[in-house]
DRENDO-1510 file (C-alpha; in Angstrom, 1 decimal, always signed):
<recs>
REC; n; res; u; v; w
REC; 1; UNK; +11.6; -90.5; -82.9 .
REC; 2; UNK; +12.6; -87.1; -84.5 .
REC; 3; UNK; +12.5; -83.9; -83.0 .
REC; 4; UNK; +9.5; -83.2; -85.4 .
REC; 5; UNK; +7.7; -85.7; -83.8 .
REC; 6; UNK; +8.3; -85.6; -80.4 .
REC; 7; UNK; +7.3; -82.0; -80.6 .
REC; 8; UNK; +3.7; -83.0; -82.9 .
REC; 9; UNK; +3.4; -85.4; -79.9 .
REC; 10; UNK; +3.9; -83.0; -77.2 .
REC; 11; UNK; +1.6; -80.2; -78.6 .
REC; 12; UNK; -0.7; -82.7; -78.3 .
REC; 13; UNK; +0.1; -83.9; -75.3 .
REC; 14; UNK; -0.4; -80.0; -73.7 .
REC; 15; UNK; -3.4; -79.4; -75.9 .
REC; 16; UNK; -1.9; -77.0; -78.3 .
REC; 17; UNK; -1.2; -76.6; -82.1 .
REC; 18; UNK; +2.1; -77.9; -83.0 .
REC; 19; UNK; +3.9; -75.0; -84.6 .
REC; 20; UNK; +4.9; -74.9; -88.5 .
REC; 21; UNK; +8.5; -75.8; -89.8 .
REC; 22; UNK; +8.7; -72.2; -90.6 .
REC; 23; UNK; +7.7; -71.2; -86.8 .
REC; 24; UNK; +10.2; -74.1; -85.5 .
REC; 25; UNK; +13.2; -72.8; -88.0 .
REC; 26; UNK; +12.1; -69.0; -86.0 .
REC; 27; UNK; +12.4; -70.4; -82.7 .
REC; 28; UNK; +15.2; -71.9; -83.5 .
REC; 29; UNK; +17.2; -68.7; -84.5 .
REC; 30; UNK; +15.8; -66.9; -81.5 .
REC; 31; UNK; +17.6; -69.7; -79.6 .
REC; 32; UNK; +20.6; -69.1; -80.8 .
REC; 33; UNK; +20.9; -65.5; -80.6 .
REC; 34; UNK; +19.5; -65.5; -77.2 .
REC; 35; UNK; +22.4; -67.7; -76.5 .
REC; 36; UNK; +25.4; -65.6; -78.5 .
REC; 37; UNK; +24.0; -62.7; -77.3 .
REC; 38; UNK; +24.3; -63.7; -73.4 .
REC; 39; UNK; +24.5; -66.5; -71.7 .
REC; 40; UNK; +23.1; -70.4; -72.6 .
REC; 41; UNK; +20.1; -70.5; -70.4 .
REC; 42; UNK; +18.6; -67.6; -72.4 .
REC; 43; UNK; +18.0; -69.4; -75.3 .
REC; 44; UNK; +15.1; -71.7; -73.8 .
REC; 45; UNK; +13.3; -68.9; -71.7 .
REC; 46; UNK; +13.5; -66.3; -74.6 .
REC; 47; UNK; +11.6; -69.4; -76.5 .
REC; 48; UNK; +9.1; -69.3; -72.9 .
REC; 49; UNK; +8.6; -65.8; -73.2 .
REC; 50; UNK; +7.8; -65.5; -76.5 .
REC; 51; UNK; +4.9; -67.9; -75.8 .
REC; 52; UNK; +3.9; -66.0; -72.6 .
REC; 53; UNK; +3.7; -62.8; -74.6 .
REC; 54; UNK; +1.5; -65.0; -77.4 .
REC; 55; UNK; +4.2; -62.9; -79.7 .
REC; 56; UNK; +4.6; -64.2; -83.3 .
REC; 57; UNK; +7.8; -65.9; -83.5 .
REC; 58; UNK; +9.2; -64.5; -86.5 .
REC; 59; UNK; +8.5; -60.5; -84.4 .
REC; 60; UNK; +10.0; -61.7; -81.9 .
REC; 61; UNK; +13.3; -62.9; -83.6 .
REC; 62; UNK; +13.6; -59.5; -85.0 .
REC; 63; UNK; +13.1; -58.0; -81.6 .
REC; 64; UNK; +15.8; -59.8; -80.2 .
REC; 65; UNK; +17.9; -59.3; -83.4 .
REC; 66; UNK; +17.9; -55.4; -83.2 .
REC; 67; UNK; +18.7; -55.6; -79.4 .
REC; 68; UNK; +21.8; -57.5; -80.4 .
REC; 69; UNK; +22.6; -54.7; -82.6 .
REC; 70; UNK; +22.2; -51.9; -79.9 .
</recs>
């Protein structure tokens, strides 16, 4: 199974809308600032929070990309 669809399948699974490639590649940059930036455990909660907050991935990437910068 890919990661594509193990994630089509869990959004289901949860009742939610599997997210698009675009919001996946988002997340996915997120995770790995989160995790240059500090430790590796921030890279799955940023991904949690950013869900919590209902914040658009893409904002949320440049959030954490300008506090990188600071």
């Amino acid at each position: 199974m890919t990661g594509r669809e193990w994630l089509d399948q869990f959004a289901a699974a949860i009742g939610a809308e599997a997210p698009s490639d675009a919001t996946v590649d988002e997340l996915l940059k997120l995770a790995g600032v989160a995790a240059h930036a500090s430790e590796r455990i921030a890279a799955p909660i940023a991904c949690w929070l950013v869900g919590r907050a209902g914040l658009d991935a893409g904002e949320a990437l440049r959030l954490a990309e300008e506090m990188t910068v600071s």
